[in-house]
C-alpha positions in Angstrom: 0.0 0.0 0.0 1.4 4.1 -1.0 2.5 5.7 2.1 0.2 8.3 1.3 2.6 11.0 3.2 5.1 10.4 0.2 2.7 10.9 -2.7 3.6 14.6 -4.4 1.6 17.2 -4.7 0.9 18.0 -8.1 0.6 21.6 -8.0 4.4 22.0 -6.5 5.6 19.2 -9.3 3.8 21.7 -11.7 5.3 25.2 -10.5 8.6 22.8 -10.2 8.7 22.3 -13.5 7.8 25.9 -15.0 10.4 27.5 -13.0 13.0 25.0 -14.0 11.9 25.3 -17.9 11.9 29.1 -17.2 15.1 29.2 -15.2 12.9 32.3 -13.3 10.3 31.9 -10.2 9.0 35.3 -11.6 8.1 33.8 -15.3 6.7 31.1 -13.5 4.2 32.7 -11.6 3.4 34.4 -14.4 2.5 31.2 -16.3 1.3 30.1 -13.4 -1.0 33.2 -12.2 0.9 33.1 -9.1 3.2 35.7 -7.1 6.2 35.2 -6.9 6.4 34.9 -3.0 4.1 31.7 -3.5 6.0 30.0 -5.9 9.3 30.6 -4.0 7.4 29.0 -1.0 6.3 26.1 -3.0 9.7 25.2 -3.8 11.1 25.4 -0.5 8.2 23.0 0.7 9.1 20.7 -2.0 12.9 21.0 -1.3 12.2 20.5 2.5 9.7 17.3 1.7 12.5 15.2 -0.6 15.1 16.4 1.3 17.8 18.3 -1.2 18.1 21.7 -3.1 16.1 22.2 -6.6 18.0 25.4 -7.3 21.2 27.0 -7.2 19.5 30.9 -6.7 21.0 33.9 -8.2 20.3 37.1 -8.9 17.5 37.5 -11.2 17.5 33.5 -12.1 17.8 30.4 -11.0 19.5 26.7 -12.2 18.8 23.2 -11.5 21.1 21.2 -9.3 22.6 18.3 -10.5 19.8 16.5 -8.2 17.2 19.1 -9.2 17.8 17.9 -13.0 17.5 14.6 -12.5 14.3 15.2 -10.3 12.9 17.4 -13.4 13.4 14.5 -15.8 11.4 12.4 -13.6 8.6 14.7 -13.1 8.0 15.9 -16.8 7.2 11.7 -17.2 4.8 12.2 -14.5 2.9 15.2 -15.4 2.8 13.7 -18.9 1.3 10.9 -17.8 -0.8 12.5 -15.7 -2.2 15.1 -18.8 -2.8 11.5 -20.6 -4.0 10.1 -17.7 -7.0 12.9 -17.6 -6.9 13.2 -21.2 -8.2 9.3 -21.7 -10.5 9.9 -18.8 -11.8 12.5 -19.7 -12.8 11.5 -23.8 -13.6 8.1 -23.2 -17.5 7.9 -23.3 -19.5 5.3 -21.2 -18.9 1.8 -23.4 -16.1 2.6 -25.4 -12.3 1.9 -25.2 -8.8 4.2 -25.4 -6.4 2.5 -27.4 -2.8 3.9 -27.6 -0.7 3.0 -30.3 2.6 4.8 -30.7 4.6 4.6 -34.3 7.2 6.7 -36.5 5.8 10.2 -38.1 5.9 9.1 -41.5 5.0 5.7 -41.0 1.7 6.7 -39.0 0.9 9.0 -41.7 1.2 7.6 -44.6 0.7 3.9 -43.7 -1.2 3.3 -40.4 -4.1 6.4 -40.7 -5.0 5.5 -44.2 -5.9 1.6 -43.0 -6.6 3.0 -39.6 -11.0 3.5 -40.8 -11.3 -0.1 -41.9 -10.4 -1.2 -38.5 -12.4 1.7 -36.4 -15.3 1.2 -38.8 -15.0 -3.0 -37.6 -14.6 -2.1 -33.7 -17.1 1.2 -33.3 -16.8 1.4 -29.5 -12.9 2.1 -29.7 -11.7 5.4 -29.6 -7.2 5.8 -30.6 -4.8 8.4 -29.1 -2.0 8.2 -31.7 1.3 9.6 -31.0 4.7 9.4 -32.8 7.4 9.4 -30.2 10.5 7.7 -31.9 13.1 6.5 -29.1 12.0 3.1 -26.9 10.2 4.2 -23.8 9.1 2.5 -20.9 5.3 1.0 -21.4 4.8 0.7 -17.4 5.4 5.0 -17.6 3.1 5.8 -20.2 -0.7 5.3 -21.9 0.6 3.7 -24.8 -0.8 0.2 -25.4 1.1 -0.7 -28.6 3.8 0.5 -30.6 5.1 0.4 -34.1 8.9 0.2 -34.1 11.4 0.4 -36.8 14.8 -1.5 -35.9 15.6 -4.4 -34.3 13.0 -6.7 -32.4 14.6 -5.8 -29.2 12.7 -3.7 -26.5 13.1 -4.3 -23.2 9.6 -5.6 -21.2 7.3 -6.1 -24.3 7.0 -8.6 -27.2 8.1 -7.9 -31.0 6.0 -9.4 -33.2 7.9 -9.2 -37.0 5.2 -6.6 -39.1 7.4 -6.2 -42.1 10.6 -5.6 -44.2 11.3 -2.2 -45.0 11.7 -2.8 -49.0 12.8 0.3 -51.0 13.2 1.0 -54.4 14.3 4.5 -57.1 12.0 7.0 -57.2 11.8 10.3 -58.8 9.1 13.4 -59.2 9.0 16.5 -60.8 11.6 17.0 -64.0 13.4 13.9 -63.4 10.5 12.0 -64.2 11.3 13.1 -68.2 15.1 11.5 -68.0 14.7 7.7 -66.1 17.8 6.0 -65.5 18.5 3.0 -68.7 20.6 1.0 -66.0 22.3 1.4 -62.8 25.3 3.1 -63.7 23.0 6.0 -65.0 22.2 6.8 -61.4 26.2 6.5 -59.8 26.5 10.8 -60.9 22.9 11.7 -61.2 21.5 13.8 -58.0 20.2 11.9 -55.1 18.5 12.4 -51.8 19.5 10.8 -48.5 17.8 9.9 -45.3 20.3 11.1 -42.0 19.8 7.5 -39.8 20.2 5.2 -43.3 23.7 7.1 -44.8 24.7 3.9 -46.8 21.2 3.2 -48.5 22.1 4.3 -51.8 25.6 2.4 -51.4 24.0 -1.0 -50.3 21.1 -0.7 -53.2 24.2 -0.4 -55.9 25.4 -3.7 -54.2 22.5 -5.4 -54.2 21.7 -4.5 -57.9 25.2 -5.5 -58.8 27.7 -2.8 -58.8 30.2 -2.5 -56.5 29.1 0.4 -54.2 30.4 3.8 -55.1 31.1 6.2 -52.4 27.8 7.9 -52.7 27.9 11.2 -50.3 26.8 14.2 -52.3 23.3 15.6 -52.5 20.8 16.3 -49.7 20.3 15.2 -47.0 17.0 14.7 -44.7 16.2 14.0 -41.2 12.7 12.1 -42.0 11.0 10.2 -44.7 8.6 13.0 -45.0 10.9 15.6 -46.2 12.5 12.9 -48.3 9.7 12.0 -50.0 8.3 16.2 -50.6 12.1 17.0 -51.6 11.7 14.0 -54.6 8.7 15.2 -55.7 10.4 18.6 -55.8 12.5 17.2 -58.4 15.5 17.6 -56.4 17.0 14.3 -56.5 16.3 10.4 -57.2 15.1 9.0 -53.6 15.2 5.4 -52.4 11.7 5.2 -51.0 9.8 2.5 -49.6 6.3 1.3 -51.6 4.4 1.6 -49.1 4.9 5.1 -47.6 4.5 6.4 -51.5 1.2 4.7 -52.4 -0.5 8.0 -53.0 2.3 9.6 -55.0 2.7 6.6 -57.5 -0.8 6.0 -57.9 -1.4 9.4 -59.0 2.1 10.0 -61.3 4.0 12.6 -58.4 6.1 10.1 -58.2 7.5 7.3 -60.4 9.6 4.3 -59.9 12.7 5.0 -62.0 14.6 1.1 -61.7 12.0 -2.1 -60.6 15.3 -3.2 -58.2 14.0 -3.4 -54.6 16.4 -3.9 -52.0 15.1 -4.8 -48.7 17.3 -2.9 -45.5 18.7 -5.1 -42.5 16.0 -3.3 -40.3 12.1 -4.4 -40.4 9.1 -2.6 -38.8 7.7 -4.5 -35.3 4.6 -4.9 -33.7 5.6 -3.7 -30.2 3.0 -5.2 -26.9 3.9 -5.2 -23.5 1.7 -8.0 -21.1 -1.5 -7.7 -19.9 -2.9 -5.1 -22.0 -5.7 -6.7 -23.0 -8.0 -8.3 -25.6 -8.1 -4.9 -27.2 -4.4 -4.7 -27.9 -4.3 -8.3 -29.2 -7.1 -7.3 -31.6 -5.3 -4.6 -32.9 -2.2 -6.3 -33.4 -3.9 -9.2 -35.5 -5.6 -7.2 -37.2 -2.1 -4.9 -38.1 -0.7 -7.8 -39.1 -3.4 -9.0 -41.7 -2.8 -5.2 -43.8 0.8 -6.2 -44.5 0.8 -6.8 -48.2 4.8 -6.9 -48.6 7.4 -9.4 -47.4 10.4 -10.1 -46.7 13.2 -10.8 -50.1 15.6 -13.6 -50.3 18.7 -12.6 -49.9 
């Protein structure tokens, strides 16, 4: 059972946090439509309750300890999870059900929200909260039932279930859809597009196509398929895109697919569950799994 003495109060953990973001009790009783004297005296209580300084003070501003740093990290996970807490609470109707499913930007998107009707249309008392956070994060400290990960099937206390190979293949938009590539080789010089966590893509499709990689380095770069995908259809370079996040561009001619030579990457996309969430979440996931239309290629 909580020792109820040691449970925080929510509206110090709150002024905490805006004076710590602010690095000024002053701009965070502002925020807060609080004097300053009250959020000064709701940081010493909090100090005095755990025991340690928040704050170095100094003359017009103030910085987190060392200890007050790490205690900020821990309480932006809990006010988050408290505003999702409520949030769920508070738009869940009598006889429905929240379902939480995290997954990349792009991926969520242009994949998951297009299919995402079919199975909302199947399961009418459900009600999703999508989000599109992109590092591994602990299940037990958030609302999120399910998640959609890109990598390897490693997350510590959850299941991967294998969704799909990431398979990409040449594209190109705007001019460059009047000069296609004859072969290969015709793409070693010509402008290209590259994605900032793949660098060797465009090396390791040469490979697999047959020609011993080139050191392929120049043209733009991007931080997300998104931009990738806008920047091709720009005309600003040929783009190494997979199928399925380009469905909409191909079908209608933005985008066409220069060389039919997939090459399928070393990373795959992973149904992501951790235990006891539910028949809902196992739902979800078999249905997830039924939309896949592509597969892995033998290597």
């Amino acid at each position: 059972m909580l020792a109820r003495r040691n449970l925080p109060d929510m509206k110090m953990l709150q002024t905490f946090e805006s004076a710590a973001r602010h690095g000024n009790f002053t701009r965070a009783a502002e925020e807060l439509s609080l004097t300053q004297s009250a959020v000064s005296r709701q940081i010493r209580e909090l100090e005095t309750q755990i025991g340690f300084d928040l704050f170095e003070r100094m003359p017009g501003k103030v910085a987190a300890t060392p200890e007050g740093q790490r205690f900020l990290h821990a309480v932006e996970r809990l006010l988050k999870m408290a505003e999702s807490t409520m949030r769920h609470a508070q738009s869940i109707p009598p006889g429905r059900r929240m379902l939480a499913i995290n997954a990349l930007p792009t991926f969520a998107e242009r994949w998951l929200l297009p299919r995402l009707g079919t199975y909302l249309a199947a399961h009418p008392d459900t009600t999703v909260d999508v989000t599109t956070r992109r590092d591994i994060f602990d299940f037990a400290a958030t609302q999120c039932d399910l998640a959609i990960h890109y990598g390897q099937p490693l997350w510590p206390g959850a299941v991967c279930t294998y969704l799909c190979s990431e398979i990409v293949l040449p594209v190109a938009g705007g001019a460059l859809r009047q000069n296609r590539p004859v072969c290969v080789a015709d793409l070693v010089t010509a402008p290209k597009l590259h994605l900032n966590d793949r660098p060797t893509l465009w090396a390791d499709w040469f490979a697999t196509a047959g020609l011993t990689p080139p050191t392929v380095r120049e043209g733009h770069w991007f931080d997300q398929f998104s931009l990738t995908i806008e920047a091709a259809k720009a005309g600003l370079g040929y783009a190494l895109l997979p199928r399925y996040l380009v469905e909409a561009e191909l079908a209608t001619g933005a985008l066409q697919v220069v060389l039919d030579l997939p090459h399928s990457t070393e990373q795959a996309y992973y149904i992501v569950t951790p235990e006891g969430r539910g028949a809902a979440v196992e739902a979800f996931r078999s249905w997830l799994l039924t939309q896949v239309s592509f597969r892995p290629l033998a290597r």
